[in-house]
FIROMAR-419059 format. One line per field, with one value per residue: x, y, z of N, C-alpha, C, O in turn; residue number from 1. Coordinates in nm, 3 decimals. Layout:
n.u = c(X, ...)
n.v = c(Y, ...)
n.w = c(Z, ...)
ca.u = c(X, ...)
ca.v = c(Y, ...)
ca.w = c(Z, ...)
c.u = c(X, ...)
c.v = c(Y, ...)
c.w = c(Z, ...)
o.u = c(X, ...)
o.v = c(Y, ...)
o.w = c(Z, ...)
resi = c(NUM, ...)
This chain:
n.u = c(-13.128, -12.772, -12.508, -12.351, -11.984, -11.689, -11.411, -11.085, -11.121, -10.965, -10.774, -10.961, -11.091, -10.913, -10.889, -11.104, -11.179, -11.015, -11.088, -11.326, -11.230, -11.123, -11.236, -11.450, -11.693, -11.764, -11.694, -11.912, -12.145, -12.023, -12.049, -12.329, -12.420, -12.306, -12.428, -12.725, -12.747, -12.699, -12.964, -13.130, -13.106, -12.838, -12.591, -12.282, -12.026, -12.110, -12.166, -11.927, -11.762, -11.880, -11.827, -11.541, -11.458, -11.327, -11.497, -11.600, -11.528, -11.819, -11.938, -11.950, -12.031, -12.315, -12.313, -12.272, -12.491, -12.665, -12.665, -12.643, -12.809, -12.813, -12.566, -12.380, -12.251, -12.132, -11.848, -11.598, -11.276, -10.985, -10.708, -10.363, -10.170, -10.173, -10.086, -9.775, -9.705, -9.903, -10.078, -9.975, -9.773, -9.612, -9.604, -9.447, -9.224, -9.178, -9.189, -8.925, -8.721, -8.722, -8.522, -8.164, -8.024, -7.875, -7.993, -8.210, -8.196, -8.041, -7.743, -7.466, -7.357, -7.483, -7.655, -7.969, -8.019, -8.138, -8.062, -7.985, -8.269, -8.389, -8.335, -8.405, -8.610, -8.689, -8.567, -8.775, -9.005, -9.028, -9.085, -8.899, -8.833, -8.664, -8.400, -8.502, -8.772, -8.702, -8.617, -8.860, -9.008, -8.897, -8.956, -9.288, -9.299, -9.228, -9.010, -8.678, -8.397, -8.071, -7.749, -7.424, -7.186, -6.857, -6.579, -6.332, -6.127, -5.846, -5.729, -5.497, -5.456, -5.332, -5.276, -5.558, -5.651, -5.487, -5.606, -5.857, -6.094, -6.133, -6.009, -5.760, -5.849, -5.847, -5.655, -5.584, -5.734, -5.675)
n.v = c(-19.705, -19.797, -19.583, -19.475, -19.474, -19.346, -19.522, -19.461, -19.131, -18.898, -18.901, -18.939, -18.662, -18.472, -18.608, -18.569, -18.297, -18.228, -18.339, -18.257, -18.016, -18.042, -18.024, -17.755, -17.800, -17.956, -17.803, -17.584, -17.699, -17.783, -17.482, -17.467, -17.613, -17.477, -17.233, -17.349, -17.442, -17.229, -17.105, -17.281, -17.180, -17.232, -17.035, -16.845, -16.908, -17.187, -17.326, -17.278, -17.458, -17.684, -17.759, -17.688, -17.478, -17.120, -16.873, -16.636, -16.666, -16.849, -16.662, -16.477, -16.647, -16.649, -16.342, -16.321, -16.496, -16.360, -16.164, -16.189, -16.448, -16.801, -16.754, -16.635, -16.790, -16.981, -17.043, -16.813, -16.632, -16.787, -16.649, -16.594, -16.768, -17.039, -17.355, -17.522, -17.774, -18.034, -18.290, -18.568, -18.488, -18.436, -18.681, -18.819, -18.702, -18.730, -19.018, -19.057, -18.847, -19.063, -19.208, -19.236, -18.972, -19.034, -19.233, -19.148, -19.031, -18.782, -18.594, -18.690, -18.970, -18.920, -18.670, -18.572, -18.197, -17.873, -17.759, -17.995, -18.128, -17.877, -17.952, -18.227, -18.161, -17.990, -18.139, -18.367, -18.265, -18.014, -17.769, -17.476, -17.466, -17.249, -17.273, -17.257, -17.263, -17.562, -17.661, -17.571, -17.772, -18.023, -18.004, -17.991, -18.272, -18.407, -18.472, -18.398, -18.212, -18.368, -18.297, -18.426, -18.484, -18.362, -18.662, -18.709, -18.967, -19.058, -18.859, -18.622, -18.642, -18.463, -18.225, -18.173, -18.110, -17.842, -17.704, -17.691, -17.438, -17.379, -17.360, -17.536, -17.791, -17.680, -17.489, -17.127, -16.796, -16.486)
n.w = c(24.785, 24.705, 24.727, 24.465, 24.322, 24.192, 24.120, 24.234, 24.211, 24.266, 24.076, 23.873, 23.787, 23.747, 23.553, 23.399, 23.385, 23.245, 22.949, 22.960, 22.875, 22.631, 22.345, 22.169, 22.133, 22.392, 22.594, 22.576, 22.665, 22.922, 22.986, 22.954, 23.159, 23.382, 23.407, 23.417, 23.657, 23.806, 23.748, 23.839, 24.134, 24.259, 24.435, 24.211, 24.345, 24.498, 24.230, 24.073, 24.264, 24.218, 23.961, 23.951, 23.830, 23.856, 24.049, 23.966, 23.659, 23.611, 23.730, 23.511, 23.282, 23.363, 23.330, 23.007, 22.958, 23.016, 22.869, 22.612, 22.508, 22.423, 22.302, 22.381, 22.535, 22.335, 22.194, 22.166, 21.949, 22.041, 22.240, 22.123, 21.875, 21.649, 21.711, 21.619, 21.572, 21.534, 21.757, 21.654, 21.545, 21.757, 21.957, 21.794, 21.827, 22.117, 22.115, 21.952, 22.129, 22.316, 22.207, 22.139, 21.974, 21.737, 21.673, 21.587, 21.363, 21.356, 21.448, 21.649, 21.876, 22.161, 22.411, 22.428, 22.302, 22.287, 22.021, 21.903, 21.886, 21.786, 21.538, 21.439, 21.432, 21.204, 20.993, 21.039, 21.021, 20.850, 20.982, 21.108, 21.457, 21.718, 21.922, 22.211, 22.208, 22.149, 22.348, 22.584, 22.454, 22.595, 22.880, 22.840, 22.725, 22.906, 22.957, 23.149, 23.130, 23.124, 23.172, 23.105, 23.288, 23.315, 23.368, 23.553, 23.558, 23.608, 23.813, 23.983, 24.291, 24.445, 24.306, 24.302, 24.568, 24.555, 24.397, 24.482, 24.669, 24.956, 25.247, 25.398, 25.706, 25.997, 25.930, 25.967, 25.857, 25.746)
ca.u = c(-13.036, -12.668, -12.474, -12.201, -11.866, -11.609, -11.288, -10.964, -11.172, -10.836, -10.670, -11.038, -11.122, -10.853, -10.879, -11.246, -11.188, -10.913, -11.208, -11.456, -11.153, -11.073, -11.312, -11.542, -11.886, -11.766, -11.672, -11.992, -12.178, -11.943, -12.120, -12.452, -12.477, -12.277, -12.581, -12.853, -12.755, -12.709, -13.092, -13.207, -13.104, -12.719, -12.510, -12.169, -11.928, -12.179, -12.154, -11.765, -11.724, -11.932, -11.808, -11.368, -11.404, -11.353, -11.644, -11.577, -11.541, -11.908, -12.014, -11.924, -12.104, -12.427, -12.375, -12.290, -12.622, -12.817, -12.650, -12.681, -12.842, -12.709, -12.483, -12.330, -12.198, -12.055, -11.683, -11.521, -11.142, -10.908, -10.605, -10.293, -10.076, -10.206, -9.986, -9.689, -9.718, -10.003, -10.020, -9.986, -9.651, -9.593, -9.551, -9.338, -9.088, -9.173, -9.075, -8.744, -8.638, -8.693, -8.412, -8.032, -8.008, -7.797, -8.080, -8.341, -8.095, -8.004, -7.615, -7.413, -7.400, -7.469, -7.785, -8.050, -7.989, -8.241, -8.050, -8.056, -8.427, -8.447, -8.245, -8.458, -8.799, -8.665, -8.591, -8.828, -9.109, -8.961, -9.102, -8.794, -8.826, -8.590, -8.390, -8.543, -8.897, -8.729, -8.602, -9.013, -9.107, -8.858, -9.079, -9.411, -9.301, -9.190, -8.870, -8.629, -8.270, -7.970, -7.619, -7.324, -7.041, -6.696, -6.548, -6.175, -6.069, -5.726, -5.706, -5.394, -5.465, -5.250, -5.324, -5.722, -5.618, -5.413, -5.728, -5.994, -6.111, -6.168, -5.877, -5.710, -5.897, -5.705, -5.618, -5.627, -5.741, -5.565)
ca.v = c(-19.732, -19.759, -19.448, -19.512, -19.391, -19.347, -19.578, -19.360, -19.046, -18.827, -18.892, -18.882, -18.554, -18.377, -18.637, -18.499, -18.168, -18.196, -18.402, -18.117, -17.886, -18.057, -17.936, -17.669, -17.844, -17.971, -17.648, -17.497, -17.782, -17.721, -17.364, -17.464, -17.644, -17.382, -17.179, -17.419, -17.490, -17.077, -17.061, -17.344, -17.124, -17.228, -16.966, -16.864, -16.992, -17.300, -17.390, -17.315, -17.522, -17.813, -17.775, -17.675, -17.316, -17.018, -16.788, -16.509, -16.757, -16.901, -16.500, -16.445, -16.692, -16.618, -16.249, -16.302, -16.563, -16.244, -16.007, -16.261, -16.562, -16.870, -16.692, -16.541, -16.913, -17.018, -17.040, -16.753, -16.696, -16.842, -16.567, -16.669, -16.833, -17.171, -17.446, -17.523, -17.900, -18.089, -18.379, -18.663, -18.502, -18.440, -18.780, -18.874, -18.660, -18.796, -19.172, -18.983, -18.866, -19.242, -19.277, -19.165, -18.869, -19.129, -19.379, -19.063, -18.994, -18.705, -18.597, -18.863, -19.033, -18.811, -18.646, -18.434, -18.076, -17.790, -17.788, -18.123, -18.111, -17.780, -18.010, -18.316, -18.116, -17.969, -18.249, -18.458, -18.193, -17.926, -17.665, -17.415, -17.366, -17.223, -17.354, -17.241, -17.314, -17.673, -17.648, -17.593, -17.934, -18.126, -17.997, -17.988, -18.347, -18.466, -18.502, -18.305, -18.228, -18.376, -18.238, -18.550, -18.399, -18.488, -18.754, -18.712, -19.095, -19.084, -18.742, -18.644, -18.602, -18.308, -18.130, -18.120, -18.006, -17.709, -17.633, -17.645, -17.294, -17.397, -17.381, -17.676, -17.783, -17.618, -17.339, -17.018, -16.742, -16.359)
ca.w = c(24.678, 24.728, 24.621, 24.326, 24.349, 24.087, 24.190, 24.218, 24.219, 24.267, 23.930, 23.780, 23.835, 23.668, 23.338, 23.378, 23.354, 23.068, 22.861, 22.923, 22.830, 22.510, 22.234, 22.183, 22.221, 22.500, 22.661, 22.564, 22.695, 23.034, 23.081, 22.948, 23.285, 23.513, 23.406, 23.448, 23.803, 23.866, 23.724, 23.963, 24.242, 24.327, 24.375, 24.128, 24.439, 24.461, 24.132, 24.049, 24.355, 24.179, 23.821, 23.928, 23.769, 23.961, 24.105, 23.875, 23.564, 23.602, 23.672, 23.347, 23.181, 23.371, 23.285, 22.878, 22.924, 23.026, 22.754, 22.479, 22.529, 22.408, 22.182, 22.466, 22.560, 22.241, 22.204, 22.077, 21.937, 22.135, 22.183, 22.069, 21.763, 21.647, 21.727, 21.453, 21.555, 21.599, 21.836, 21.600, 21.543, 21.932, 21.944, 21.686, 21.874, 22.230, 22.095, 21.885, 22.226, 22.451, 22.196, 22.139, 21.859, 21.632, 21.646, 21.535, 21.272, 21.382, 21.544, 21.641, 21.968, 22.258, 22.439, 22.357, 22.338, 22.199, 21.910, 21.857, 21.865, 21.640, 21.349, 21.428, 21.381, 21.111, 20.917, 20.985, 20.957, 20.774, 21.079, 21.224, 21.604, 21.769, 22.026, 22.354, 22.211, 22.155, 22.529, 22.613, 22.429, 22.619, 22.962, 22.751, 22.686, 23.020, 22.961, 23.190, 23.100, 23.223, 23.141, 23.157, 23.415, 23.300, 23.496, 23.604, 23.588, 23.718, 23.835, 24.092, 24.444, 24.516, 24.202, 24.361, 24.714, 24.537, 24.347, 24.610, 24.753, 25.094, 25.387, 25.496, 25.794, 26.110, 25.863, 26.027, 25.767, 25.788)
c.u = c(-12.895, -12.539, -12.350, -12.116, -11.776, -11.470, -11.151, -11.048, -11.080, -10.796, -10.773, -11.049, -11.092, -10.827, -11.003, -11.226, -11.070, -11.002, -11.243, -11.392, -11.114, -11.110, -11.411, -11.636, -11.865, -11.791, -11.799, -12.103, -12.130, -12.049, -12.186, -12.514, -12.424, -12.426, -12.703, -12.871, -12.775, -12.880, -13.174, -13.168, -12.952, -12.662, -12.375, -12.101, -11.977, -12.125, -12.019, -11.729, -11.712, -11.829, -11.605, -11.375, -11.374, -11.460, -11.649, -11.586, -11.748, -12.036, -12.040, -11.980, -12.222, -12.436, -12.376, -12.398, -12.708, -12.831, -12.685, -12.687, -12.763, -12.609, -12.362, -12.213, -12.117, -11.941, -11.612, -11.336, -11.094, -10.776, -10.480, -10.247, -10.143, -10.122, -9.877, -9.694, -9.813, -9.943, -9.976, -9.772, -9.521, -9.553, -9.509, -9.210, -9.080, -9.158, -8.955, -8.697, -8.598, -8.559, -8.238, -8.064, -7.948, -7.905, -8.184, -8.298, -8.079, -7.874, -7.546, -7.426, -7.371, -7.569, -7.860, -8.048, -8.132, -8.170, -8.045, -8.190, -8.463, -8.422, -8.346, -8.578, -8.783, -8.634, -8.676, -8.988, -9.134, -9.042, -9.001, -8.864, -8.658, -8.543, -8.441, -8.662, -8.837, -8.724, -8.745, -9.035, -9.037, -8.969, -9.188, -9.384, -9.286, -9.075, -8.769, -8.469, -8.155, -7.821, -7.526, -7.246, -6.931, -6.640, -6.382, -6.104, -5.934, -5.655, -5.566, -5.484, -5.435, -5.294, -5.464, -5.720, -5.558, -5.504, -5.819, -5.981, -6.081, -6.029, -5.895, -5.784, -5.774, -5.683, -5.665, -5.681, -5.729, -5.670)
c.v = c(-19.697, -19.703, -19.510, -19.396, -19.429, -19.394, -19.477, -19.218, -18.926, -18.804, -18.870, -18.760, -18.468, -18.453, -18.570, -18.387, -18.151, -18.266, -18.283, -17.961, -17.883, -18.049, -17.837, -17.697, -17.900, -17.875, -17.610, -17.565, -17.725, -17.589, -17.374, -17.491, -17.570, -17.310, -17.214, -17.450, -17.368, -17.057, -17.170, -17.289, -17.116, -17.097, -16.952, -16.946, -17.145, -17.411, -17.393, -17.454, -17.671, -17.862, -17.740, -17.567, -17.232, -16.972, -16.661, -16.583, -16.760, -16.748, -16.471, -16.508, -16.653, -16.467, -16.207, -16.421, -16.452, -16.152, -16.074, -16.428, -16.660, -16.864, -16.657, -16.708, -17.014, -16.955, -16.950, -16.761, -16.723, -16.738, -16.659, -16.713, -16.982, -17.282, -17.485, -17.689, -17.986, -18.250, -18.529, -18.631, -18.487, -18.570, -18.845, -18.814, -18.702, -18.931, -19.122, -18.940, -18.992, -19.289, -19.143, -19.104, -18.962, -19.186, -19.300, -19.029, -18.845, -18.632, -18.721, -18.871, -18.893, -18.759, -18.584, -18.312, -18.016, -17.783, -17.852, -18.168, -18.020, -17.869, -18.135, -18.275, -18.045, -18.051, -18.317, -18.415, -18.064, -17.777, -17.639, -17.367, -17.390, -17.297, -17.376, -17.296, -17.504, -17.724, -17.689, -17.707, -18.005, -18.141, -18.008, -18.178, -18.495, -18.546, -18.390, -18.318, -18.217, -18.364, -18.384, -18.469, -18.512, -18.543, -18.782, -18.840, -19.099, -18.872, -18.733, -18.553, -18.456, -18.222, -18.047, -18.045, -17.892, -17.630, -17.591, -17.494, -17.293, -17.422, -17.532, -17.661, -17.764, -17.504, -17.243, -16.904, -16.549, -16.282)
c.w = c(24.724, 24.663, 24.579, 24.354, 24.237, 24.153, 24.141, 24.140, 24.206, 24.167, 23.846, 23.737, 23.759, 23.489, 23.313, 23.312, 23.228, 22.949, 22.806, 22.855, 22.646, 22.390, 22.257, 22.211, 22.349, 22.610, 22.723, 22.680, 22.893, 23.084, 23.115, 23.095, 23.406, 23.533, 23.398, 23.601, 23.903, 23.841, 23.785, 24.085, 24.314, 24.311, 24.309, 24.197, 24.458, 24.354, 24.098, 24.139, 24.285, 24.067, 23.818, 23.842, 23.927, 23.940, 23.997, 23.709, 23.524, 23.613, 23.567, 23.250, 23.223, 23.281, 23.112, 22.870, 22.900, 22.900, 22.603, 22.456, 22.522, 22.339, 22.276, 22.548, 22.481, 22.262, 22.107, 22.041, 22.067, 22.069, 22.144, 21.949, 21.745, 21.675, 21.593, 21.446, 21.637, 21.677, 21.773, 21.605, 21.722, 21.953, 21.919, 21.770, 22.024, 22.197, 22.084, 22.089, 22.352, 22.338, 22.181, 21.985, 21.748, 21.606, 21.542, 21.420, 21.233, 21.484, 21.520, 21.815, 22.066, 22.353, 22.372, 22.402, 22.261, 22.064, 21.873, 21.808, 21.782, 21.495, 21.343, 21.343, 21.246, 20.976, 20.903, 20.954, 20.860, 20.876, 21.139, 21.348, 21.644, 21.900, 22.156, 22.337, 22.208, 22.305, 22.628, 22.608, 22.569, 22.770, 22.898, 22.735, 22.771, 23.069, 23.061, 23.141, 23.182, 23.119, 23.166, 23.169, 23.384, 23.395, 23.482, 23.650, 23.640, 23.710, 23.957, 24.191, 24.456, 24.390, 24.221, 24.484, 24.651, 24.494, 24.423, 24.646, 24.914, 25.142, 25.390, 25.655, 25.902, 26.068, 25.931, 25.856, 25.826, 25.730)
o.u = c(-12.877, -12.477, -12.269, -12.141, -11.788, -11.414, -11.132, -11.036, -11.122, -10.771, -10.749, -11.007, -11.169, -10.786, -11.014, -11.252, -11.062, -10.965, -11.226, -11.445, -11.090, -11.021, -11.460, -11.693, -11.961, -11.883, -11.823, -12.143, -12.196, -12.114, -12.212, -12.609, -12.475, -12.507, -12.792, -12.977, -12.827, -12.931, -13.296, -13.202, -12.926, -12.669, -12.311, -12.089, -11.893, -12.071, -11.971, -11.673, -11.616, -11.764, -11.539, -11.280, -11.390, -11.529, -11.760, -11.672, -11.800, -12.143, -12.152, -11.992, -12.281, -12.520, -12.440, -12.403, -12.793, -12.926, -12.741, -12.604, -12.655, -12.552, -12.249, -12.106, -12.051, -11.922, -11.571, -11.267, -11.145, -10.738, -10.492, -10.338, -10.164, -10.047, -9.914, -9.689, -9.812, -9.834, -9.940, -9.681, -9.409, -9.432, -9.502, -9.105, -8.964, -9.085, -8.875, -8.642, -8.506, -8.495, -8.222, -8.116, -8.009, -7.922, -8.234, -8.390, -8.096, -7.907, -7.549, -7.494, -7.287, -7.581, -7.830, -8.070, -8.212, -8.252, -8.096, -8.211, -8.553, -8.473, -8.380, -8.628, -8.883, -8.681, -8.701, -9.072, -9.241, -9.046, -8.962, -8.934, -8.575, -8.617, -8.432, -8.695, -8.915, -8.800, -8.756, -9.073, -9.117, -9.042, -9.180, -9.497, -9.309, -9.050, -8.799, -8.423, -8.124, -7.805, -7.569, -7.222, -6.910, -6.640, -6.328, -6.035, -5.926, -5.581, -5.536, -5.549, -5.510, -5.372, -5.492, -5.777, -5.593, -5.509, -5.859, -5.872, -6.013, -5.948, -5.989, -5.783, -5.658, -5.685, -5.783, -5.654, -5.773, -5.659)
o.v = c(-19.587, -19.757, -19.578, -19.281, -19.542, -19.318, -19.432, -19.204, -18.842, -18.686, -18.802, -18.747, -18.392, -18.410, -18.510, -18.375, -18.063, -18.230, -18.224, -17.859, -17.791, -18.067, -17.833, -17.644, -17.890, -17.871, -17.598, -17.494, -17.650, -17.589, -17.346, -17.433, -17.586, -17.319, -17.133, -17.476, -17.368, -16.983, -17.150, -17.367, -17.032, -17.039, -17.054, -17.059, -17.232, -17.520, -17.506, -17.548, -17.749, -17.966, -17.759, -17.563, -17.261, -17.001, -16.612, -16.530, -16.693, -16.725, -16.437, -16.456, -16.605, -16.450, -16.112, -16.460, -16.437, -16.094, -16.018, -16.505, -16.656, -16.969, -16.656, -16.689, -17.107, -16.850, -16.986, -16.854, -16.694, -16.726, -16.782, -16.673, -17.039, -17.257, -17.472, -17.743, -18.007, -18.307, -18.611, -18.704, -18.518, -18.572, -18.951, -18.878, -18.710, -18.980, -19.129, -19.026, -19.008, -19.390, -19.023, -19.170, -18.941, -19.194, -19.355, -18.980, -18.795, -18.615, -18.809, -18.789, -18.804, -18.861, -18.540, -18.291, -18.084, -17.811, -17.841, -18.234, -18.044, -17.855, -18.157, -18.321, -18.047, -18.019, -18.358, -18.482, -18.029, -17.673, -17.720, -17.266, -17.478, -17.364, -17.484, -17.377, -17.583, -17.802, -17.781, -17.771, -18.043, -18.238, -18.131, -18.225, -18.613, -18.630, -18.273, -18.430, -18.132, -18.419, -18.454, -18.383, -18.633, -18.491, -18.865, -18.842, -19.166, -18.803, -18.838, -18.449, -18.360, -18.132, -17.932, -17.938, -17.799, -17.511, -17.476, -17.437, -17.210, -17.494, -17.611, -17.555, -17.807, -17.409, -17.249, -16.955, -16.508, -16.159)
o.w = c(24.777, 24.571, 24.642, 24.389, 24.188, 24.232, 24.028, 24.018, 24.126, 24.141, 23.746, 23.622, 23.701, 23.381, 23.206, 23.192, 23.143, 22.837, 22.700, 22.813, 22.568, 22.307, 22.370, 22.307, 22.425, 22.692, 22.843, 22.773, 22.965, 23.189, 23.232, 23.147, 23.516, 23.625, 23.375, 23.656, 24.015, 23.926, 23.783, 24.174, 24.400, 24.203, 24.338, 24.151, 24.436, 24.368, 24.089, 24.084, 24.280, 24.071, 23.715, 23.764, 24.045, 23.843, 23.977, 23.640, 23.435, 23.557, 23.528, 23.139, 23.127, 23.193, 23.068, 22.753, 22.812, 22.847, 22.508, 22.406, 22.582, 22.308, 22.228, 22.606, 22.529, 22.324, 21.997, 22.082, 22.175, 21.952, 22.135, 21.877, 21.852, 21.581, 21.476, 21.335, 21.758, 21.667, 21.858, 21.643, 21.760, 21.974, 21.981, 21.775, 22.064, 22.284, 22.177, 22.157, 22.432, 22.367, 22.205, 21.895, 21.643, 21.484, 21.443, 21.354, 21.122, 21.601, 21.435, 21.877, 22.058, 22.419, 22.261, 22.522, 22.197, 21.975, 21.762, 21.706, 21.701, 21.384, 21.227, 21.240, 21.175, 20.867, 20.789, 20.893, 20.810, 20.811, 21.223, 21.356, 21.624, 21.972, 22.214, 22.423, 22.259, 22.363, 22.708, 22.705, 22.654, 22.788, 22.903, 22.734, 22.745, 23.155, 23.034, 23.118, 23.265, 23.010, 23.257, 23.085, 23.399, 23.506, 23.409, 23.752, 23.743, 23.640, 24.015, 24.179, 24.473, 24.423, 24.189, 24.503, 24.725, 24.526, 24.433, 24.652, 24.974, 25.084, 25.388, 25.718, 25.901, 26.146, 25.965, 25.747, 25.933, 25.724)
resi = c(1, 2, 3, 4, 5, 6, 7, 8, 9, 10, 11, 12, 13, 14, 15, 16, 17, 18, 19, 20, 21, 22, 23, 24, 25, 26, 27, 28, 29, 30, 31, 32, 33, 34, 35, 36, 37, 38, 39, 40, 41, 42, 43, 44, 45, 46, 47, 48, 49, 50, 51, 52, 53, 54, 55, 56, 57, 58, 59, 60, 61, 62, 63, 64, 65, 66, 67, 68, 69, 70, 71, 72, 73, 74, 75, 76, 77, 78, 79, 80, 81, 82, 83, 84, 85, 86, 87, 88, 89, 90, 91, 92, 93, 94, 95, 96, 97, 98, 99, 100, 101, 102, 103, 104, 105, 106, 107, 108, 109, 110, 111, 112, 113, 114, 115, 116, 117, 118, 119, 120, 121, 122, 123, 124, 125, 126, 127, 128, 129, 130, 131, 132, 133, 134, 135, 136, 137, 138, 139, 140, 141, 142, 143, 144, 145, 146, 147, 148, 149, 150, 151, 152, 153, 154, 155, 156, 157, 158, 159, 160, 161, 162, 163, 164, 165, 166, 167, 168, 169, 170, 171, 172, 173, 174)
């Protein structure tokens, strides 16, 4: 029989493992078989290897299998704050930024700043974050931020040479 392969295997891999990451039965599901493969004989390093955990990870589920069965494999809290915006609204604000702040009706013409983004989300969900957390989304969102550098259209010559730091080339310096 001739063995099957998953095309672009590379980019699979890691949607795989964000699947198996993305609800709880999944998860659980996830161990159930770290520890089915540790109780057919593989060992932890083995199996992390197989399954993209670490070796210490897949320890841990064998040894809360031993301390409390399958109980011991269910998904407890998750530490942490709950999210203030779910993803439905995540993406209401990743379109709002593919456009200009005027268009989102928010500011007037210009870029996006974190405060721009605190007043947007604020309006249009009535949730305050602060500016740095809006700073986060724009990475979180895959947006990176670019600053516009004023542009000196008819600037004078000599006025810039007087400014510069740097010696005149030849310049000796004392």
């Amino acid at each position: 029989m001739k063995a099957l392969r998953i095309s672009d295997a590379e980019s699979m891999i890691p949607a795989l493992h964000d699947e198996i990451r993305r609800c709880d039965q999944s998860r659980y599901d996830h161990r159930l078989h770290g520890v089915l493969l540790v109780a057919q004989g593989l060992s932890c390093p083995q199996v992390a290897a197989m399954l993209g955990d670490a070796p210490r990870t897949v320890e841990n589920w064998v040894r809360r299998f031993e301390d409390d069965g399958f109980a011991g494999l269910a998904e407890g809290d998750r530490p942490g704050r709950p999210r203030r915006l779910d993803e439905k609204q995540m993406a209401v604000i990743g379109s709002a930024l593919r456009k200009s702040p005027k268009q989102a009706g928010v500011g007037d013409e210009g870029v996006w700043d974190g405060k721009t983004l605190s007043s947007f989300v604020m309006k249009r969900f009535g949730v305050d974050l602060q500016v740095r957390q809006c700073q986060r989304l724009f990475r979180q969102l895959g947006f990176r931020r670019r600053k516009p550098r004023p542009l000196l259209a008819h600037a004078d010559p000599e006025a810039q040479r007087a400014y510069k730091k740097t010696a005149k080339a030849g310049a000796r310096r004392l």
